[in-house]
N, C-alpha and C positions, 0 to 999 in steps of 0.2 A: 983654821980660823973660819966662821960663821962672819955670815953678812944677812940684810934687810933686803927684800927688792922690793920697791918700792912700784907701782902701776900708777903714774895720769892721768886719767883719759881726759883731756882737755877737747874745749870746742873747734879747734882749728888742726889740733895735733893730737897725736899720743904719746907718752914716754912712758920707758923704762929706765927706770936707776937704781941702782946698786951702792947702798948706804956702808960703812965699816961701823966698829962701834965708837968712831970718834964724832960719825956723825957725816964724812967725810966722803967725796963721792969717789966709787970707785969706776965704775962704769954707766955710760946714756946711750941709750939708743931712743931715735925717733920719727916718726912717720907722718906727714898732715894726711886729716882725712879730708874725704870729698865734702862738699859745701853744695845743699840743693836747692835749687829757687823753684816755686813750680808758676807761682804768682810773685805780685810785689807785696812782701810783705810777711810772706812766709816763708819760712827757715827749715830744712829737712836734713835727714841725711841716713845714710842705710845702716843698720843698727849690724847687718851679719860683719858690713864693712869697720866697723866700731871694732866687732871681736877681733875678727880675723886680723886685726893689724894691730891690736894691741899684744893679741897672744902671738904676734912675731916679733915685736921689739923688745916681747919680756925674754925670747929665748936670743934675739940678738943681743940684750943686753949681758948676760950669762956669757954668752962667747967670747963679749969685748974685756969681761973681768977673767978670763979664763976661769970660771967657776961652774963645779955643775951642783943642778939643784937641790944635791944632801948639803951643799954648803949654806944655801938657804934656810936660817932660821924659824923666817917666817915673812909674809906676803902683807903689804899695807896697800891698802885701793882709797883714792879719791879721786873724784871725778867731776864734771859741768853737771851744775845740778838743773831740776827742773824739768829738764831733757825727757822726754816721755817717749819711754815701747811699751806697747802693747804686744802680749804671745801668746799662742798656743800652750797651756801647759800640757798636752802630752807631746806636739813634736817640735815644742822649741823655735815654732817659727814665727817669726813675727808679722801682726795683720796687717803692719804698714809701717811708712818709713818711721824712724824716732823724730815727732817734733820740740824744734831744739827752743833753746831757753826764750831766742830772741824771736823764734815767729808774734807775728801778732796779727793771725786769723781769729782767734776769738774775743777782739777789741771791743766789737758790738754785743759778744753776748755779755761781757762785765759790763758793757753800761745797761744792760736791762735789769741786770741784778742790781746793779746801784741804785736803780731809777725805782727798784721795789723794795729799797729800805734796806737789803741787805749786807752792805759793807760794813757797816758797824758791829753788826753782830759777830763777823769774818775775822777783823780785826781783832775785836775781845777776846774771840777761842783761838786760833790760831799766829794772832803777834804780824799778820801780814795785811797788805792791803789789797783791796779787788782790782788784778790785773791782771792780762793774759799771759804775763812775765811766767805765771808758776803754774803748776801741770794739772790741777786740779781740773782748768776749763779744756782742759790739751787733751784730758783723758774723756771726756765728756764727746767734747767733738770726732774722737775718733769711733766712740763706743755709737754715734749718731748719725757718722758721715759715710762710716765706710760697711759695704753693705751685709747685714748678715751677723755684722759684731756686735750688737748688741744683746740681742735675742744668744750665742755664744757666752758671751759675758756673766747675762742671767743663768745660765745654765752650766757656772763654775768652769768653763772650759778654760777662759782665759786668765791671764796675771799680767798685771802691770810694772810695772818697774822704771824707776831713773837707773841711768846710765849704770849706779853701785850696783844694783839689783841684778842687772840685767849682765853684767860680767858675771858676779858673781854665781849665778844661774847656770852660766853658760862653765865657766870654770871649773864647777859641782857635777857636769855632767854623770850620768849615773846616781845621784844623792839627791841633784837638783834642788839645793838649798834654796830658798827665798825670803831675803833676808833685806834690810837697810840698818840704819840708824840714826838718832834724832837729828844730825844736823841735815839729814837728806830728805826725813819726813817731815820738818817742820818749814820742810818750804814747797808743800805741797794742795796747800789752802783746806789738806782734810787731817787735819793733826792736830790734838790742844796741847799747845806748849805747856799749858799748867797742869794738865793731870799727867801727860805724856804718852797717849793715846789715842788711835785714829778717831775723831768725833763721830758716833751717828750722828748728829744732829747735818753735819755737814758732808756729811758722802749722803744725807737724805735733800740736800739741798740741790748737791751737782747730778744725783741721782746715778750715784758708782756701788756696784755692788762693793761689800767690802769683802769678797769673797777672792776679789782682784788681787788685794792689797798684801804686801808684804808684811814677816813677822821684823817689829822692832827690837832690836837688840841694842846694846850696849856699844859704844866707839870702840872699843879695846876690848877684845876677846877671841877667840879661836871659835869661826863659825864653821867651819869644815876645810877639808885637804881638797887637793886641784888634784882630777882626775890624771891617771898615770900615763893615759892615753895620747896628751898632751904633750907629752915629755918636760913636765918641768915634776913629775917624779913626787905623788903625795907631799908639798910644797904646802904648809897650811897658812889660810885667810886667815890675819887676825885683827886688822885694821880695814875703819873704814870710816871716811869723813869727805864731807862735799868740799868741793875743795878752795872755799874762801876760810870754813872754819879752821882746815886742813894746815891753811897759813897763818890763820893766827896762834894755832898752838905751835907749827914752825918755828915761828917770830917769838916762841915763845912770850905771849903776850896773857901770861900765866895768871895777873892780877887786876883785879875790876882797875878800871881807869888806861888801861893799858891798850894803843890801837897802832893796828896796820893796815897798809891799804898797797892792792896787788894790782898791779899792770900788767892786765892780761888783756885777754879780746876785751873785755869790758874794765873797766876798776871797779874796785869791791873793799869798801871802805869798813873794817869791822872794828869795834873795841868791847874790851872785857866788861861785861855787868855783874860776873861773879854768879851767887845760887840764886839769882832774885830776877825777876824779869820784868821790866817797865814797859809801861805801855810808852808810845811816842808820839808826840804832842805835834811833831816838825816831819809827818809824814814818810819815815824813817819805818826799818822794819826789826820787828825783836824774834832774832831764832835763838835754838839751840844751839849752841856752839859745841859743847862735844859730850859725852856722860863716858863715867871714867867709875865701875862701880855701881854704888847708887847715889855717887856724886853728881848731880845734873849743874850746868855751869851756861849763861845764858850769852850770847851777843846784839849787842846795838847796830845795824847794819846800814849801810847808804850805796843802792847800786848805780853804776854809769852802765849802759847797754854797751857805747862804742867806746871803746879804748883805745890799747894800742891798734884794734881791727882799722882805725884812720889812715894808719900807716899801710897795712895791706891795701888799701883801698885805694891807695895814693901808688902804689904799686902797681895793683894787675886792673885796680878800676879806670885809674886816669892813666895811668901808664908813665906816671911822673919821674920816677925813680926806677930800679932794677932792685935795688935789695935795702932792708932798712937802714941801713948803715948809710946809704946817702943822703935820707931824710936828715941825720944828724946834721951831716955834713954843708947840705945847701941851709939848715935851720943855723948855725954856724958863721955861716959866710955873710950873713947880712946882721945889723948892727939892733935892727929892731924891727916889728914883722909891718913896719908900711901900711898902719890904718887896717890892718888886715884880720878880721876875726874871724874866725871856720866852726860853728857850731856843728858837731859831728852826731847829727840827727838824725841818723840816717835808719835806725828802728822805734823813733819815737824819743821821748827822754824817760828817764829813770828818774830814781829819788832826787831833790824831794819834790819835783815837780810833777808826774808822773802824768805823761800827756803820751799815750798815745799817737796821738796825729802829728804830734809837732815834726819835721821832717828837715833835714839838715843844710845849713845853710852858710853861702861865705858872701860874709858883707866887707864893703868899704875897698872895692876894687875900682883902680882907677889904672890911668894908660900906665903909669909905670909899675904897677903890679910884675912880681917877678916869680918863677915859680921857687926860688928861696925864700921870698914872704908865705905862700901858701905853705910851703913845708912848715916855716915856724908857727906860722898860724896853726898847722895842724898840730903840731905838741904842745904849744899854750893852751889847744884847746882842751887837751885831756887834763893838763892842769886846772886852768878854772873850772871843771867840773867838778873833779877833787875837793876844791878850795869849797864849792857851794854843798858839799855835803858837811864839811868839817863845821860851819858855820851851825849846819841845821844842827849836826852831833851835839855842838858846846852848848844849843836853844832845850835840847832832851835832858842832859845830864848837867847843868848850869855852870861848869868846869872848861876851863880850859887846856888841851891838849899841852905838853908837856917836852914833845918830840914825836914827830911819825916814821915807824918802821914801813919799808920797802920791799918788795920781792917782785917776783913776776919779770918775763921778757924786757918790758919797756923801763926799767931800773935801773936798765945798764945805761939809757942817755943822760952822760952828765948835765948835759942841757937841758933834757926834762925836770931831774932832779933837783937841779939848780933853780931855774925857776917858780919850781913847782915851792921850794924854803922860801925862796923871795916873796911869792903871795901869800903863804902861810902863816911869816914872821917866827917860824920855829924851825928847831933841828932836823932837816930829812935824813935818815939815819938806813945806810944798806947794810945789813948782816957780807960777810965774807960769802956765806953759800944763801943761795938770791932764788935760791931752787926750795923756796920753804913751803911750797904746796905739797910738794913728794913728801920731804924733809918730816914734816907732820903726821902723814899715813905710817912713814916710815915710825916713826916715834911709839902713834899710838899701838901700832902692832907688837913691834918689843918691847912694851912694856908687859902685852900679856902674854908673853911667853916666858918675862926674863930676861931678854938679854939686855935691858934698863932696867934696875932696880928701883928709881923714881923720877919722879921730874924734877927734883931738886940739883938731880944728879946730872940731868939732862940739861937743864937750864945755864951752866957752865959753860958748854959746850958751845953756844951763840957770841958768837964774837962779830967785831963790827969793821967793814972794809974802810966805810967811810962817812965823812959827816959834812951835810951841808949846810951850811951855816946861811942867814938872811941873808944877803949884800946890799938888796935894793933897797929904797928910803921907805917909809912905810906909805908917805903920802904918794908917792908914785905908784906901790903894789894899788891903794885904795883906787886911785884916778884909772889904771887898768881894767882893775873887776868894774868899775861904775860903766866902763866902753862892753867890756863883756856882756852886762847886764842888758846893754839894751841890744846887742847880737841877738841873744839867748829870746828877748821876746820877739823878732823876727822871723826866729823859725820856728813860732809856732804859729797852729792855724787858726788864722784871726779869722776865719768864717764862720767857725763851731765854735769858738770861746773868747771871742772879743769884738767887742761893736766898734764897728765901724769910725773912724774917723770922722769928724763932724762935718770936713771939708770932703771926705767922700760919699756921705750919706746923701749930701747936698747937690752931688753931681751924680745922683743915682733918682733922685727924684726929677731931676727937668726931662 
């Protein structure tokens, strides 16, 4: 019997899983990797460490299915997109750490761009807005910061790569393929969603040789075999999807109007646009979702930076807890979060506000505050974030959601879930396998080998653990979000984008 493995590389983790062809897992292995601060504000992490621990859970994953790799059909990779290395292309090494999605060192250089008219033009070719969220200004600053890389750069030495690239680089050793695909290049602010091709216009704006740039391929295809050296034994690549898109074809969310949204380090709210791709009116972003062929298939997207990373943070930051499972627990034990709202701002906010400075904040603490209120505060919080993208979604598409599919680590809290239906007013819906990030790479890969003859076939296969239904009255969800709301403008910074109080202006004048 033949099996899938399926490669992660997530931002806090890595996995390995081992798909059958039911769809069904047969073996996980997995690793966190390091997390680098160097400043406040900057996000790193060592890119040899990225490999070296993912090409050990894919060969631990193999030992836990007792399988070896002629059982492997074939290899599906998706990964944290955005994420930026820069290497060496002749010795593979990389010129500095990979900066990861959420740094935001180049906050100041998108607002010179924007202050010079250029967003909008960003926008129209590429489906995204100017922000240091994506790698375009990531690659810029490295090619500017670090010394020597530039003048290198110009002179065809080096290649850039996200996180897909950059395994799969390493995985080719010997062939050294360099390779993505649209759902990884179109969130890269140098990629036109509409022709489907890295823009001059805009590698002439961030000023990136495109000599850097990876070739774009197709999601589903056989890009080359994993060196033998490795031991996972000519194993061939044949999938590759960032891994938001990664879960909506998971989720199998097959048909325009169709959305999911994944608890992960961040939530990443996507739904189906189908072959057509809409500009977004509600500050919302339009990629690629996956090209299957020369079927190109587009996504509506709404990102949160912090997700479930609240719960890490409530973890090893404040030391509140020991593992997430007690977050549930003290969120649980009290009946309502006590005036308590925790805006988890902690890299700025994301869609549809997208405020860099804003920075995170817990309001409405009084002496009975208990740290069971702050737990619940912190998973309401990731919910009302959810709820204010879904809003802007329905403002883009003028439709209303239908049901929201689930997946990702933080899926598994019935209390997230739960409340998360209650502010929605619709069905939060988890698939059986909740692992639909892999689930998707896995997908796209055996399809181009065969061992799925389509997605009609594939689409069967998704079954549902469980359904959350509203419970709460809808005037109480509304009375909630109207408390959230005024949380939400708290933690942003009223110095750079909000005047002053008339009562404060007044006491800054005597």
């Amino acid at each position: 019997m033949q099996y899938i493995l399926s490669l992660d590389a997530g931002t806090t983790s890595v996995r390995a899983i081992v798909f059958d062809q039911e769809g069904q897992m047969r073996s996980v292995a997995q690793k966190e990797i390091r997390q680098i601060y160097p400043k406040p504000g900057w996000v790193e992490q060592d890119p040899q460490e990225i490999w070296f621990t993912q090409l050990s859970v894919a060969v631990e994953a193999l030992g836990r299915a007792r399988i070896r790799p002629s059982d492997i059909a074939a290899l599906g990779l998706t990964n944290q997109r955005e994420t930026t290395v820069v290497w060496d292309r002749k010795t593979g090494e990389a010129v500095y750490n990979a900066i990861v999605w959420q740094d935001r060192r180049t906050a100041e250089a998108c607002d010179e761009l924007r202050a010079a008219g250029h967003d909008k033009n960003i926008n129209q070719r590429t489906g995204l807005l100017l922000d240091a969220y994506f790698s375009g200004t990531k690659i810029a600053w490295i090619l500017d910061n670090v010394p020597g890389v530039r003048k290198r750069a110009e002179a065809g030495d080096l290649l850039f790569g996200t996180i897909d690239t950059w395994l799969v680089w390493k995985m080719t050793s010997g062939h050294n393929v360099h390779v993505t695909d649209p759902s990884n290049a179109s969130r890269t602010l140098l990629y036109n969603i509409h022709t489907g091709k890295w823009d001059e216009e805009m590698l002439k704006l961030f000023r990136i040789p495109a000599s850097l740039l990876p070739e774009v391929r197709t999601s589903s295809e056989v890009y080359g075999e994993i060196s033998t050296s490795l031991g996972l034994q000519k194993v061939v690549i044949a999938g590759i999807a960032g891994d938001q898109q990664s879960a909506l074809f998971g989720q199998m969310c097959v048909h325009p109007g169709q959305a999911k949204n994944t608890y992960g380090t961040g939530c990443f709210l996507l739904q189906n646009l189908g072959t057509k791709a809409i500009r977004s009116r509600q500050r919302l972003l339009t990629s690629a979702a996956c090209q299957i062929g020369k079927k190109r298939e587009f996504a509506l997207e709404g990102s949160v930076f912090i997700g479930g990373a609240v719960v890490q943070w409530l973890r090893d930051g404040l030391r509140l807890v020991r593992s997430a499972d007690e977050v549930n627990l003290l969120a649980n034990s009290t009946p309502n979060n006590g005036g308590v709202y925790l805006v988890p701002a902690f890299a700025g906010l994301g869609a549809p506000h997208w405020d860099p400075y804003a920075r995170g904040a817990i309001v409405g603490i009084t002496r009975d505050t208990s740290a069971a209120h702050i737990a619940r505060a912190a998973l309401e919080g990731i919910a009302y974030q959810v709820a204010d993208l879904i809003d802007a979604m329905r403002g883009d598409t003028g439709k209303a959601l239908k049901e929201l599919r689930v997946d990702g680590g933080a899926s598994h809290s019935a209390f997230l879930m739960q409340f998360q239906a209650d502010l929605l007013q619709i069905p939060v819906v988890r698939p059986v396998v909740t692992e639909t990030t892999a689930l998707g790479a896995a997908y796209l890969a055996g399809l181009a080998v065969g061992y799925w003859k389509g997605i009609d076939g594939i689409a069967k296969q998704w079954k549902v653990e469980k359904v959350f239904e509203p419970k709460m009255p809808r005037s109480q969800a509304a009375e909630l979000r109207a408390r959230w709301d005024n949380a939400l403008l708290r933690s942003k910074d009223w110095e750079q984008h909000a005047p002053l109080p008339p009562s404060r202006k007044k006491a800054g004048k005597k």
